[in-house]
Backbone as CSV, one residue per row, in Angstrom:
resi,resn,N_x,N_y,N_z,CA_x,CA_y,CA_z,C_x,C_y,C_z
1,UNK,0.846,-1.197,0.000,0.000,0.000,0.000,0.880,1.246,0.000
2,UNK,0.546,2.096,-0.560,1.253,3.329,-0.965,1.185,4.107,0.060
3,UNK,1.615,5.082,0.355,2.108,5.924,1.813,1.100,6.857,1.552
4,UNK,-0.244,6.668,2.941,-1.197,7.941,2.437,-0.851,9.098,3.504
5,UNK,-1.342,10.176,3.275,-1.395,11.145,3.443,-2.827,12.559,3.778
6,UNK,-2.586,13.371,4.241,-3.748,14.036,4.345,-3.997,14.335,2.934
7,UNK,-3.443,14.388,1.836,-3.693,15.077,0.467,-4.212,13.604,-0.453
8,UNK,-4.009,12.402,0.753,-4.087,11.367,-0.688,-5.891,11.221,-1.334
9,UNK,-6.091,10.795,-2.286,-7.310,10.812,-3.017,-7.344,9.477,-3.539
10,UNK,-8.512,9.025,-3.994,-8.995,7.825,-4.829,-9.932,8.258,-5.596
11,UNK,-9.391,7.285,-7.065,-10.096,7.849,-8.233,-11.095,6.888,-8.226
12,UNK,-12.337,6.984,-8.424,-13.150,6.998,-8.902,-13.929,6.143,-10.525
13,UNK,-14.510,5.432,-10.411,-14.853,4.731,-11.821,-14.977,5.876,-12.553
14,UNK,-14.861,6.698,-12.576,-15.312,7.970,-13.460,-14.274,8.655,-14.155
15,UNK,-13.302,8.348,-13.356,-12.054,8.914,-13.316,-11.656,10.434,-12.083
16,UNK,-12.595,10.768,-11.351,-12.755,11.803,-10.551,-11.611,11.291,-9.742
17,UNK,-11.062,12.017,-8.835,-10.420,12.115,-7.502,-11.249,12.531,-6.477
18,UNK,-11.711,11.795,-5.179,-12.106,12.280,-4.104,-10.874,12.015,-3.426
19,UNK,-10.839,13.054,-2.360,-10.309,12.976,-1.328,-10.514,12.166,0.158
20,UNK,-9.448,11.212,0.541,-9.855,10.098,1.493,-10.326,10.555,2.942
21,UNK,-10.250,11.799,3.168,-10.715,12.257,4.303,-11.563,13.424,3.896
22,UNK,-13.075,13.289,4.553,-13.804,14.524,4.334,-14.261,14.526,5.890
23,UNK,-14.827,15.912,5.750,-15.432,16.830,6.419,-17.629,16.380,6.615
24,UNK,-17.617,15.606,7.763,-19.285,15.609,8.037,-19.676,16.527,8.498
25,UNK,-21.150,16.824,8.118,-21.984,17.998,8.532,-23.452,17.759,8.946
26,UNK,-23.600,16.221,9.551,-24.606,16.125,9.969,-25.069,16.606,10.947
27,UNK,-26.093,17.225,11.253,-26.848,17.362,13.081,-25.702,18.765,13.141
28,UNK,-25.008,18.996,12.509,-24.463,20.413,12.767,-25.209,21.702,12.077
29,UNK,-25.643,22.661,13.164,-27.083,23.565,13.237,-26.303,24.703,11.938
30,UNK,-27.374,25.096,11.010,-27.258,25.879,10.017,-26.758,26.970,10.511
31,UNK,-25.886,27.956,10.044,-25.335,29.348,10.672,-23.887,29.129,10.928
32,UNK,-24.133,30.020,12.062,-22.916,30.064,12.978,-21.623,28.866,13.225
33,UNK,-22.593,27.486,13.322,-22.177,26.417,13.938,-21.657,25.822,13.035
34,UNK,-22.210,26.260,11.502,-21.599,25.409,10.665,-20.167,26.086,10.290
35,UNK,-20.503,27.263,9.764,-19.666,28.191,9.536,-18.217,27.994,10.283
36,UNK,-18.253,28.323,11.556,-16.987,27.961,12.403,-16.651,26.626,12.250
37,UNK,-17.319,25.444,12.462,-16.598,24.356,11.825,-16.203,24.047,10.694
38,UNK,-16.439,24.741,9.570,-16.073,24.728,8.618,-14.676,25.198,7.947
39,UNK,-14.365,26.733,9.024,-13.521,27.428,9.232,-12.295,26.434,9.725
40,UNK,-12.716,25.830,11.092,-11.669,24.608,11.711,-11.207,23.574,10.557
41,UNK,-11.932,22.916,10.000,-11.826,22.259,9.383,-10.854,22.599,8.119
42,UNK,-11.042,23.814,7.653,-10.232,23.831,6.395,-8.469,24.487,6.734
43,UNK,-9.232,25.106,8.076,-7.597,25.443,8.727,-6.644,23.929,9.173
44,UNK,-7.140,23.125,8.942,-6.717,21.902,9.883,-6.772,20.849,8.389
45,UNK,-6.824,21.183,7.118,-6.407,20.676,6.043,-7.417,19.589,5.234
46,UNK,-9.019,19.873,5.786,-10.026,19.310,5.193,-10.437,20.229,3.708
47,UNK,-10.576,19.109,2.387,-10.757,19.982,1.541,-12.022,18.931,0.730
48,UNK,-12.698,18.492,1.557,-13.731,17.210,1.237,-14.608,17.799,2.015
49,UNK,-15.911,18.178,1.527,-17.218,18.493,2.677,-17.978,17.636,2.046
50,UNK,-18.869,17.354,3.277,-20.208,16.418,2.961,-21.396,17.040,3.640
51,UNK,-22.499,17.250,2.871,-23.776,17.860,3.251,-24.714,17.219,2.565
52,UNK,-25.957,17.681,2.841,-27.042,16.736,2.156,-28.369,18.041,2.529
53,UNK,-29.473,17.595,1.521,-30.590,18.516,1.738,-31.293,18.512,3.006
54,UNK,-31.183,17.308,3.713,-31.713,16.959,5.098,-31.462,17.203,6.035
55,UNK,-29.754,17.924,5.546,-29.226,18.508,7.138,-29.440,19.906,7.281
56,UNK,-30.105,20.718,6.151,-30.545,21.499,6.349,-29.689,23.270,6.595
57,UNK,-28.527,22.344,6.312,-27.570,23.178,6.091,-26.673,23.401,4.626
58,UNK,-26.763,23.278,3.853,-26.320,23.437,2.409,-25.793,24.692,2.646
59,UNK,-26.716,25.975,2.842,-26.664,27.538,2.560,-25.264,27.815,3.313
60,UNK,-24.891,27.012,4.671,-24.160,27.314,5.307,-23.361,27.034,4.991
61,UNK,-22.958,25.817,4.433,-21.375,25.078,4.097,-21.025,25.757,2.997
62,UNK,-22.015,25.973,2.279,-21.531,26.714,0.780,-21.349,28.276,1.072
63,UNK,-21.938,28.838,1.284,-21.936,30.308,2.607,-19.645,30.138,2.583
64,UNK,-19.762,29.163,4.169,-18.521,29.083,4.227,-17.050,28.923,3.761
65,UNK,-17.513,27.938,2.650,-16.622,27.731,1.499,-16.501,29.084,0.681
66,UNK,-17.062,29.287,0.238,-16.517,30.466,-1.023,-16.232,31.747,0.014
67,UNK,-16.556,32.036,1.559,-15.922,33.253,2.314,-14.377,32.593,2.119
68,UNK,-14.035,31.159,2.282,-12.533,30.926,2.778,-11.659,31.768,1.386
69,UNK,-12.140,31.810,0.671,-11.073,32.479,-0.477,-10.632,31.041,-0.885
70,UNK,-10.798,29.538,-0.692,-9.797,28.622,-1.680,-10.952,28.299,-2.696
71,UNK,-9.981,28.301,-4.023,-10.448,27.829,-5.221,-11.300,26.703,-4.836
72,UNK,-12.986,27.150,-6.143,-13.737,26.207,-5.914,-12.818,24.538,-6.315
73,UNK,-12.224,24.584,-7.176,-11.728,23.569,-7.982,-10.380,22.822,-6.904
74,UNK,-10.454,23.497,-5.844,-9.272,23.087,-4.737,-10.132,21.802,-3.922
75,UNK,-11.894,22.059,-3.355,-12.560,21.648,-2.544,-13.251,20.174,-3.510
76,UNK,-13.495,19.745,-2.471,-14.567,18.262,-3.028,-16.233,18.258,-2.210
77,UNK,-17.199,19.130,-3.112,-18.357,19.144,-2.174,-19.436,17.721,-2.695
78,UNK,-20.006,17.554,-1.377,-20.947,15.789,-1.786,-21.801,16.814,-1.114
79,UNK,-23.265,16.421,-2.020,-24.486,16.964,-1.173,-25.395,15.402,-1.587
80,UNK,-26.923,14.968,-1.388,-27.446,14.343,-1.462,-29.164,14.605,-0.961
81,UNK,-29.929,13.904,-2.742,-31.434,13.800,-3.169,-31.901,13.224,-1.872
82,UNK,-33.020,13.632,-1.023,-33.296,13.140,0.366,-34.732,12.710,-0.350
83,UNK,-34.759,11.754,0.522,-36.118,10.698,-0.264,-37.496,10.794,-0.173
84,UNK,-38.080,12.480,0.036,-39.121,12.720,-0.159,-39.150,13.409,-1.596
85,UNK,-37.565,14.065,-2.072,-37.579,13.997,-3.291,-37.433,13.667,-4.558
86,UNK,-37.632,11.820,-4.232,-37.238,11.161,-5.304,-38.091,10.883,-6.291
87,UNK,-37.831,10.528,-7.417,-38.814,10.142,-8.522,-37.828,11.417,-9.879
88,UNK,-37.921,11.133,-11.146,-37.506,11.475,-11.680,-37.412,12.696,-12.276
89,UNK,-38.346,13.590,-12.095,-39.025,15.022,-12.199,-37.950,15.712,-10.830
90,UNK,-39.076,15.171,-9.897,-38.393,15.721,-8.595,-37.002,15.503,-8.219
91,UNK,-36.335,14.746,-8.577,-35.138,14.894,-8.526,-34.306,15.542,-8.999
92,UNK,-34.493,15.925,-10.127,-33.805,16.859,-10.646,-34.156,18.203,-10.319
93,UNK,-35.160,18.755,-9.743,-35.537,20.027,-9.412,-35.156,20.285,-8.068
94,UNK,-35.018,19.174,-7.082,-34.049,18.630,-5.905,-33.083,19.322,-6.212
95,UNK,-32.221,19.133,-6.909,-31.064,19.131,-7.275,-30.738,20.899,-7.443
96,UNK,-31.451,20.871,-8.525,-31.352,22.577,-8.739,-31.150,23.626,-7.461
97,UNK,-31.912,23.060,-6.601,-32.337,24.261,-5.456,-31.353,23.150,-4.322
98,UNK,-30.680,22.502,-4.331,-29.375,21.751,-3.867,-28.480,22.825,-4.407
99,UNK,-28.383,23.438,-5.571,-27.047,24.121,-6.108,-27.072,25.572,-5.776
100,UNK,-28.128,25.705,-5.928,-28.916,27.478,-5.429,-28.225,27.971,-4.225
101,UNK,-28.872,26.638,-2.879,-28.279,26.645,-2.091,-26.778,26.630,-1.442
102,UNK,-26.591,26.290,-2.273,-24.747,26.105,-1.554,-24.391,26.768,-2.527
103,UNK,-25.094,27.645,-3.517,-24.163,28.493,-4.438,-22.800,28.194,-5.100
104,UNK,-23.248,27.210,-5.497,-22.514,26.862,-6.542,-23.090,26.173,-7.854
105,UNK,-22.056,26.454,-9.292,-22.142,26.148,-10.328,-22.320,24.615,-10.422
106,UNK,-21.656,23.502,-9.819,-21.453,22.345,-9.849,-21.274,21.676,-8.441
107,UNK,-21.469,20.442,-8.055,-21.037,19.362,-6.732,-20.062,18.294,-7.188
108,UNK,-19.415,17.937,-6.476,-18.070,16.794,-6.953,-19.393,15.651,-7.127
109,UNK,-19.819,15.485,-6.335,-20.316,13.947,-5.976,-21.774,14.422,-5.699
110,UNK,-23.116,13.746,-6.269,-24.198,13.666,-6.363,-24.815,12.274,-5.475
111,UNK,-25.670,12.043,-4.446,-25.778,10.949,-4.259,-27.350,10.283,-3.781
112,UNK,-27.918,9.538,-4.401,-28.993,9.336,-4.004,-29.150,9.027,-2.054
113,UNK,-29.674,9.757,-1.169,-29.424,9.447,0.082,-30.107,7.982,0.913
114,UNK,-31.108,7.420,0.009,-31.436,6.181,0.869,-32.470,5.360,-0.344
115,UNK,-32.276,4.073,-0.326,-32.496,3.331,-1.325,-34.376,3.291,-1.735
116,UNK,-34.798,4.368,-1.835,-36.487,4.281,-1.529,-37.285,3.408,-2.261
117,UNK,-38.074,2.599,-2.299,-38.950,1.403,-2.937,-39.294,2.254,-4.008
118,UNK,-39.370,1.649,-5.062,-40.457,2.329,-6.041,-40.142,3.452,-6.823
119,UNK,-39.029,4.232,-6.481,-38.669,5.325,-6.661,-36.910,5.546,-7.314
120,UNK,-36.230,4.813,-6.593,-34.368,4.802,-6.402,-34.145,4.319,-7.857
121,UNK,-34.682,3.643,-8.698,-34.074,3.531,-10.239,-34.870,4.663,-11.053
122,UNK,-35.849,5.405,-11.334,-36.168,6.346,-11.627,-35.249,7.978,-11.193
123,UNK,-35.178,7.792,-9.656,-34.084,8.715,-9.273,-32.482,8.868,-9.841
124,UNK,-32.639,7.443,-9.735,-30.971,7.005,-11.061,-30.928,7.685,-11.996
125,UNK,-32.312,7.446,-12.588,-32.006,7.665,-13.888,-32.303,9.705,-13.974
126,UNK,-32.514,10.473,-13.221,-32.326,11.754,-13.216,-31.259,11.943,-13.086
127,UNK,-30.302,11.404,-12.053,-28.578,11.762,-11.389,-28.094,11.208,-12.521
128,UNK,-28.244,10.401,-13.660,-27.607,9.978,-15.019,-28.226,11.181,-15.795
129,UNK,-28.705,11.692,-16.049,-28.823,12.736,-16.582,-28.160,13.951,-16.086
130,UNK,-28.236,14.066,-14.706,-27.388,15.796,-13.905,-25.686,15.261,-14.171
131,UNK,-25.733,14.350,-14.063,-24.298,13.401,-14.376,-23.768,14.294,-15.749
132,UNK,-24.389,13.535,-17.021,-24.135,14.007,-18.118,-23.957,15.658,-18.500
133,UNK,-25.132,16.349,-17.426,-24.604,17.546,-17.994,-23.441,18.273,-17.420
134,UNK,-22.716,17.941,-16.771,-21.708,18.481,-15.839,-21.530,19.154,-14.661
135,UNK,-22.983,19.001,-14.081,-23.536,19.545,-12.290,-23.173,18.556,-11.561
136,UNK,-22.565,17.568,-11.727,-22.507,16.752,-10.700,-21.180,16.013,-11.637
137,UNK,-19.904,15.623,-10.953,-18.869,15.932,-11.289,-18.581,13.994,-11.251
138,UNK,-19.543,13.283,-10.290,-19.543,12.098,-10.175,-21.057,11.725,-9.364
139,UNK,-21.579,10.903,-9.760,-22.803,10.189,-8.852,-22.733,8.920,-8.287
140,UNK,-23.406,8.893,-7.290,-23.335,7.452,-6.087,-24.631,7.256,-5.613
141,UNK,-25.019,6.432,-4.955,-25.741,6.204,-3.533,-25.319,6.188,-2.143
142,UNK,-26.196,6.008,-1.179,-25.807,5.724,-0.312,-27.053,4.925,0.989
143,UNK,-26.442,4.442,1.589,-27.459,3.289,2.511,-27.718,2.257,1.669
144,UNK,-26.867,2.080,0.664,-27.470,1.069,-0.628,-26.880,-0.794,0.160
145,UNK,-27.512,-1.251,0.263,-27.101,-2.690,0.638,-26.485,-3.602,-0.568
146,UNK,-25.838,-5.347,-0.605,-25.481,-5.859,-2.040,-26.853,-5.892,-2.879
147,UNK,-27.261,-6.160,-1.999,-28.956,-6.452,-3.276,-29.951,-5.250,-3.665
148,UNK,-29.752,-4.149,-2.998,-30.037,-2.912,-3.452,-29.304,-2.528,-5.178
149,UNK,-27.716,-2.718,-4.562,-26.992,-2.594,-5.843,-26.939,-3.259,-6.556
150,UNK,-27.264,-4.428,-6.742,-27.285,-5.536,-7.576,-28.741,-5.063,-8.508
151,UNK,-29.823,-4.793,-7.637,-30.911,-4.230,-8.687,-30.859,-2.832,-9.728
152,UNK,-30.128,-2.119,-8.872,-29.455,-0.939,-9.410,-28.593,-1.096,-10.961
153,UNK,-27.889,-2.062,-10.110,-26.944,-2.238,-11.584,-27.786,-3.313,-12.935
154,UNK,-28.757,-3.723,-12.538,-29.558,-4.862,-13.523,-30.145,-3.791,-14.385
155,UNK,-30.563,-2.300,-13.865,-31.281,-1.551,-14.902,-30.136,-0.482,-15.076
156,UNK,-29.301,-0.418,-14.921,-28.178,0.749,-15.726,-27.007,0.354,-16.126
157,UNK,-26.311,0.939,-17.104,-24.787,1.473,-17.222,-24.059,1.812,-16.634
158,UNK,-24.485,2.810,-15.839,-23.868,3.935,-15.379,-23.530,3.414,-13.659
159,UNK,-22.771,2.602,-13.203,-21.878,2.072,-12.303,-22.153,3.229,-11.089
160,UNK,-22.828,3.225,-10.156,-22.507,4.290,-8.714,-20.961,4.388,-8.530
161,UNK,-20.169,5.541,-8.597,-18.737,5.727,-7.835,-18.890,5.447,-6.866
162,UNK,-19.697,5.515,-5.447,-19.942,5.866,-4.373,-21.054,4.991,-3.510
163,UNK,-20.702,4.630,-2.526,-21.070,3.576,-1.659,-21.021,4.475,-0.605
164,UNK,-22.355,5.372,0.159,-21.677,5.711,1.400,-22.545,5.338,2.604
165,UNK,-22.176,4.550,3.395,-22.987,3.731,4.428,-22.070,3.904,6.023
166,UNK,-23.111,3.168,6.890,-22.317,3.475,7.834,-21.085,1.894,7.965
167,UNK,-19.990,2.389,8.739,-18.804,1.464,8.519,-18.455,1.800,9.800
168,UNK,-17.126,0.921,10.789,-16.485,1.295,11.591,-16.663,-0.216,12.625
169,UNK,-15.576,-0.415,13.328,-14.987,-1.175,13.378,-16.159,-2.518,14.284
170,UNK,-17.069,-1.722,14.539,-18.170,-2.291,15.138,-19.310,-3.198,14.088
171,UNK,-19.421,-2.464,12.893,-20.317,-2.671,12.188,-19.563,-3.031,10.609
172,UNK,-19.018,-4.150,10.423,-17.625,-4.104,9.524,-18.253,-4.792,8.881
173,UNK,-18.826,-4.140,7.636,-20.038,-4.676,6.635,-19.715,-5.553,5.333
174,UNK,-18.113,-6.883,5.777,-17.371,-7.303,5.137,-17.850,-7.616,3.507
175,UNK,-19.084,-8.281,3.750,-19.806,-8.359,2.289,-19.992,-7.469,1.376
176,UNK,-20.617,-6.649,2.359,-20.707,-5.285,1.344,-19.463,-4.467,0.684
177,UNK,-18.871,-4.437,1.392,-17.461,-4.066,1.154,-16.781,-4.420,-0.272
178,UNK,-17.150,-6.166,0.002,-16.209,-7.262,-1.377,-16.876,-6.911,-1.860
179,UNK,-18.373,-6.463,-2.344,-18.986,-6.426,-3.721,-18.637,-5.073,-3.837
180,UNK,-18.787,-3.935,-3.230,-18.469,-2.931,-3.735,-16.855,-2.705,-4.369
181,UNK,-16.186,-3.290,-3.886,-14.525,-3.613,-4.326,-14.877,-4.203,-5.970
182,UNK,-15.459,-5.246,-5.643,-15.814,-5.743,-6.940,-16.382,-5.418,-8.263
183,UNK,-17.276,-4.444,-7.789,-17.354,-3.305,-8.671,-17.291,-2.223,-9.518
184,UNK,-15.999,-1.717,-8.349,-15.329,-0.801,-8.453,-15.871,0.214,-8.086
185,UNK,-16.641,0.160,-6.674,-17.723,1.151,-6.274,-16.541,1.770,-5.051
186,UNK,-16.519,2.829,-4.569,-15.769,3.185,-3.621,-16.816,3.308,-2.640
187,UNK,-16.351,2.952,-1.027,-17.183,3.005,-0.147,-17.063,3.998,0.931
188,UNK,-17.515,5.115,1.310,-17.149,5.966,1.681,-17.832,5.718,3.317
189,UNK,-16.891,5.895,4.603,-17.564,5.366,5.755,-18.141,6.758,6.584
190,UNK,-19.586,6.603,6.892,-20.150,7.622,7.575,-20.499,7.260,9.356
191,UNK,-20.511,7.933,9.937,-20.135,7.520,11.426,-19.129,6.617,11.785
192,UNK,-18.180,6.878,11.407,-16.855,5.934,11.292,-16.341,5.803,12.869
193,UNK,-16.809,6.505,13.629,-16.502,6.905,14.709,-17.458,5.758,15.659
194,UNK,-18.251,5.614,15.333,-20.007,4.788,16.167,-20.401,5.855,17.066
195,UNK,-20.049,7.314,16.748,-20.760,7.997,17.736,-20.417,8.172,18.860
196,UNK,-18.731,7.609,18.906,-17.905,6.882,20.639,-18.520,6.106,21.312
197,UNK,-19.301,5.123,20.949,-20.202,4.743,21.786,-19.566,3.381,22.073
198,UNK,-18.456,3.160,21.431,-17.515,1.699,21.609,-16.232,2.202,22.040
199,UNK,-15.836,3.713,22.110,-14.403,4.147,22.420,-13.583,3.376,22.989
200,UNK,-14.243,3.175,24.609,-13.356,2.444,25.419,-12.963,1.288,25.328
201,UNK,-13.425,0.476,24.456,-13.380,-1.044,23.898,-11.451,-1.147,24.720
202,UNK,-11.293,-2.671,25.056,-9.453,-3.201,25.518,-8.868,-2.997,24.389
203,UNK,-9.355,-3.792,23.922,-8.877,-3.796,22.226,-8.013,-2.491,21.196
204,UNK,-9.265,-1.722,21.226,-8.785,-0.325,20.649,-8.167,0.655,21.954
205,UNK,-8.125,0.504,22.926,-7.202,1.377,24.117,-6.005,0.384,24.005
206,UNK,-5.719,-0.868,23.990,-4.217,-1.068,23.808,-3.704,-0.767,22.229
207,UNK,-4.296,-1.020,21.265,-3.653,-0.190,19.733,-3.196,0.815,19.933
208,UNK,-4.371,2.166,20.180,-3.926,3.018,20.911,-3.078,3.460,21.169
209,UNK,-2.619,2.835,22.601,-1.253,2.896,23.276,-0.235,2.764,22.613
210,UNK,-0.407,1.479,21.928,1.189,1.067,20.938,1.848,1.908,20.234
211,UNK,0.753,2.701,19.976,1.141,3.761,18.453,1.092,5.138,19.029
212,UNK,0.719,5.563,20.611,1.006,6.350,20.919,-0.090,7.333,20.059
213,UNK,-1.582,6.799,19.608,-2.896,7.721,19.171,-3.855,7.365,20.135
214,UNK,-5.319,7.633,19.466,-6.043,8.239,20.264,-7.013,6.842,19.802
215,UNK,-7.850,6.493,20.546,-8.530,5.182,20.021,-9.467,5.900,18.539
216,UNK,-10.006,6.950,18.758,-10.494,7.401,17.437,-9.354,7.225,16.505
217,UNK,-8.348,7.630,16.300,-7.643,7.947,15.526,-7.402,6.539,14.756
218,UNK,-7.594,5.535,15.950,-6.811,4.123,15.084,-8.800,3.595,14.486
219,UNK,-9.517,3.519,14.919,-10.752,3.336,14.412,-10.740,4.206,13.027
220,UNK,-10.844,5.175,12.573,-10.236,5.989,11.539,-8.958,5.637,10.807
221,UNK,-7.913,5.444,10.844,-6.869,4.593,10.278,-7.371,3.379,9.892
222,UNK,-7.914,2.734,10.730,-8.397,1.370,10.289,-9.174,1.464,8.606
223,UNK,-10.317,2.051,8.775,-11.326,2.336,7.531,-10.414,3.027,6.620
224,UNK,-9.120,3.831,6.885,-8.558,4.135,5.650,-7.977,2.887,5.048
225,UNK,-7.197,2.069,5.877,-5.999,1.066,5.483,-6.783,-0.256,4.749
226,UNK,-8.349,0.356,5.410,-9.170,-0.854,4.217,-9.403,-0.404,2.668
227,UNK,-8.967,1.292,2.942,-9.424,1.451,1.434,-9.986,2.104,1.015
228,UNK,-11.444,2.845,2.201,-12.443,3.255,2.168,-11.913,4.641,2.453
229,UNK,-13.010,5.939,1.876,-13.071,7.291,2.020,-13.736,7.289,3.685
230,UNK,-13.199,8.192,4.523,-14.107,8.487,6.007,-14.445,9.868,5.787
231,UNK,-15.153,10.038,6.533,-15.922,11.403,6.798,-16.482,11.953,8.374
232,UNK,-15.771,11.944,9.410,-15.795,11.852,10.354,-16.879,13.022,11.156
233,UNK,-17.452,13.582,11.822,-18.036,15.003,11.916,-17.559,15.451,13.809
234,UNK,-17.316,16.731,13.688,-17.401,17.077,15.252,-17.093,19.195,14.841
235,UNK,-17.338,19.381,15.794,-18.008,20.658,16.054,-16.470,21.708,16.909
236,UNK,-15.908,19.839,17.266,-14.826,20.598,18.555,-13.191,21.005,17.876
237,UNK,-12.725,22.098,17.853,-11.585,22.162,17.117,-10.374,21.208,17.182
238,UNK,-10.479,20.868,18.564,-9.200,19.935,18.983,-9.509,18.448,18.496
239,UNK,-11.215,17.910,18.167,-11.127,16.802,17.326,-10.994,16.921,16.148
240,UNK,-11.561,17.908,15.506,-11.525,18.292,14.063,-9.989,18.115,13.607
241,UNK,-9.361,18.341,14.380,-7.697,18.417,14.356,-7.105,16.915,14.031
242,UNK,-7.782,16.377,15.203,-7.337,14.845,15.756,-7.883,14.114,14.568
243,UNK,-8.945,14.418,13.846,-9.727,13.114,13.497,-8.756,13.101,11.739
244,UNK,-8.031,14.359,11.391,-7.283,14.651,10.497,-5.783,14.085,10.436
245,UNK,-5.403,14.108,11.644,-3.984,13.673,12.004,-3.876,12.099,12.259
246,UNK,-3.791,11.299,11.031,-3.923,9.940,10.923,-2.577,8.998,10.539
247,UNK,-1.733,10.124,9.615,-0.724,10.195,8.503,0.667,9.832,8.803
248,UNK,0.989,9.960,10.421,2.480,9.558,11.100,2.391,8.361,12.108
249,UNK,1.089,7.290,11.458,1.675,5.911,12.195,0.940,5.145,11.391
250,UNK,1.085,4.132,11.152,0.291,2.939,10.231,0.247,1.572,11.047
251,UNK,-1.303,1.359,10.875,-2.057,-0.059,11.894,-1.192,-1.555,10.618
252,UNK,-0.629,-2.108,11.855,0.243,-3.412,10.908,-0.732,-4.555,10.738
253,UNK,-0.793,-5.977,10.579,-1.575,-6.823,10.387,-2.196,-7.149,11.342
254,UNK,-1.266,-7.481,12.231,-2.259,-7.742,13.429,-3.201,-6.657,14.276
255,UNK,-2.634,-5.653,13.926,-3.711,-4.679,14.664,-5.215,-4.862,13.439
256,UNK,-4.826,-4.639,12.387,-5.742,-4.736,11.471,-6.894,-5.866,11.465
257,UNK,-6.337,-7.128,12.041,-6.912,-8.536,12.435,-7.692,-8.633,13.493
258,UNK,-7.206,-7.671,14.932,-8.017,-7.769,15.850,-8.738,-6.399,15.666
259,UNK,-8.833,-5.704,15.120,-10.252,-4.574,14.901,-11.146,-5.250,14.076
260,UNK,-10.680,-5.919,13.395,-11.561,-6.805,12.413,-12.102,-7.248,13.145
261,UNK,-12.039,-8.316,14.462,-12.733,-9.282,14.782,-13.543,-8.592,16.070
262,UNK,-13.682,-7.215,15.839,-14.553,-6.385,16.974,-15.871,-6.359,16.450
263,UNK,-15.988,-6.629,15.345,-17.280,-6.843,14.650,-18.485,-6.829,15.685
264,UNK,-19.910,-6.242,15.631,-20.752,-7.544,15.919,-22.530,-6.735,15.586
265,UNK,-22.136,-5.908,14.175,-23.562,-5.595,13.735,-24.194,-4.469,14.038
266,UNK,-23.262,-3.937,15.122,-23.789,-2.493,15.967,-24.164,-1.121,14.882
267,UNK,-25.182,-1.287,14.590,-25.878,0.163,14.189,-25.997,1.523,15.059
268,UNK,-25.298,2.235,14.828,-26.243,3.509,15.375,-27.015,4.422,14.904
269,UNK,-27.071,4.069,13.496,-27.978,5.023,12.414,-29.267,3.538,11.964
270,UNK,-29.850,4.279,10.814,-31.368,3.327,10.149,-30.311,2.520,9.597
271,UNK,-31.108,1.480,9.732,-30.635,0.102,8.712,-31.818,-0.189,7.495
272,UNK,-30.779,0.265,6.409,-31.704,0.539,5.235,-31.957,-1.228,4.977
273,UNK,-31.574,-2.371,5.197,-31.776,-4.071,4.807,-33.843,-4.007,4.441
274,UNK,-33.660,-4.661,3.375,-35.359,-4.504,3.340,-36.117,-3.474,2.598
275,UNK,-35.577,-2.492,2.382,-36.139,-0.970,2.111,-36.538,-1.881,0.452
């Protein structure tokens, strides 16, 4: 494996570059709150944001971005179609007032946000169209399960770049993973963290120790060294910092072996299985 870095990226079936570490913006309040984390974040070498129409903050992240003065063409923005506006009309008019909002010309990454019955291949087939015209720089899903994507891919061409579900060392969604590998789908991990709700685990406090990080930090290392894009979220400058600073120690096999086997299904978000 090649020596990553805060700058390293993965291309994309498309040929795009995302960047392996982004910036979450969930449950973080429109305004102020976003704004200053946003600020932290790009001072501290995040150039990947993730937003969505549901968080209700678009105006803000995009607001924040173009005050920082860095080139749009420097940043990687992901926003995402929330599933009261799916269907093929509405999605694309979704979309429009998605761009309004965050004021901008174009989004790196377009992504359907949750696999909706009845609706998610029609929605496809709008994001294959915003695709083509050059508003959306790459398209994905996300919450998509193997058999979600497997139906997905029975009615299109057009391959999802983007897998973004929840991942982390609790909920190590090995299957999903190999097919998306197999694909050539990149899987991007959201609550990579579980919310700390496993922090103290023996396991990840002696890694930890060895390497002289922070148990987040090696939970985060982990999901990179598998491969996967993270997107971590916090509000606090000194994690925003931490959850960035991954780059001066690398998890060896065996650490890699026993986070693996911490497994055991733990959700802390919806489990799209079934949808």
């Amino acid at each position: 494996m090649s020596k990553l870095t805060a700058h390293s990226t993965i291309k994309l079936n498309n040929g795009t570059s995302i960047p392996i570490v982004g910036f979450g913006t969930w449950k973080i309040t429109p305004g102020p709150s976003v704004h200053k984390a946003v600020e932290h974040a790009l001072a501290a070498g995040y150039r990947h944001f993730d937003t969505a129409r549901i968080y209700l903050n678009e105006k803000s992240v995009g607001k924040a971005l173009k005050e920082s003065g860095i080139p749009r063409k420097d940043l990687f923005v992901t926003t995402k179609l929330w599933n009261h506006d799916q269907g093929y009309d509405s999605a694309k008019k979704a979309f429009d007032k998605s761009l309004k909002r965050l004021g901008m010309e174009y989004v790196d990454l377009y992504l359907l946000h949750w696999p909706v019955p009845e609706k998610r291949l029609e929605s496809w087939k709008a994001l294959i169209e915003i695709y083509k015209s050059g508003r959306a720089k790459a398209i994905g899903v996300s919450n998509f399960t193997e058999e979600q994507l497997a139906e997905l891919l029975e009615h299109t061409d057009v391959v999802p770049a983007v897998n973004q579900v929840e991942f982390h060392p609790y909920l190590n969604q090995k299957l999903l993973l190999d097919y998306c590998r197999e694909h050539n789908i990149v899987l991007t991990a959201y609550s990579p963290l579980a919310h700390g709700r496993r922090m103290q685990d023996g396991t990840l406090l002696s890694i930890a120790a060895k390497h002289a990080k922070t148990e987040a930090q090696v939970m985060l290392r982990w999901n990179l060294q598998l491969g996967n894009v993270i997107i971590p979220k916090s509000t606090d400058e000194v994690r925003i910092n931490e959850n960035i600073d991954l780059f001066d120690f690398e998890l060896d096999k065996e650490d890699m072996e026993q986070i693996e086997n911490l497994n055991e299904n733990f959700r802390t978000c919806w489990d799209p299985t079934g949808m």
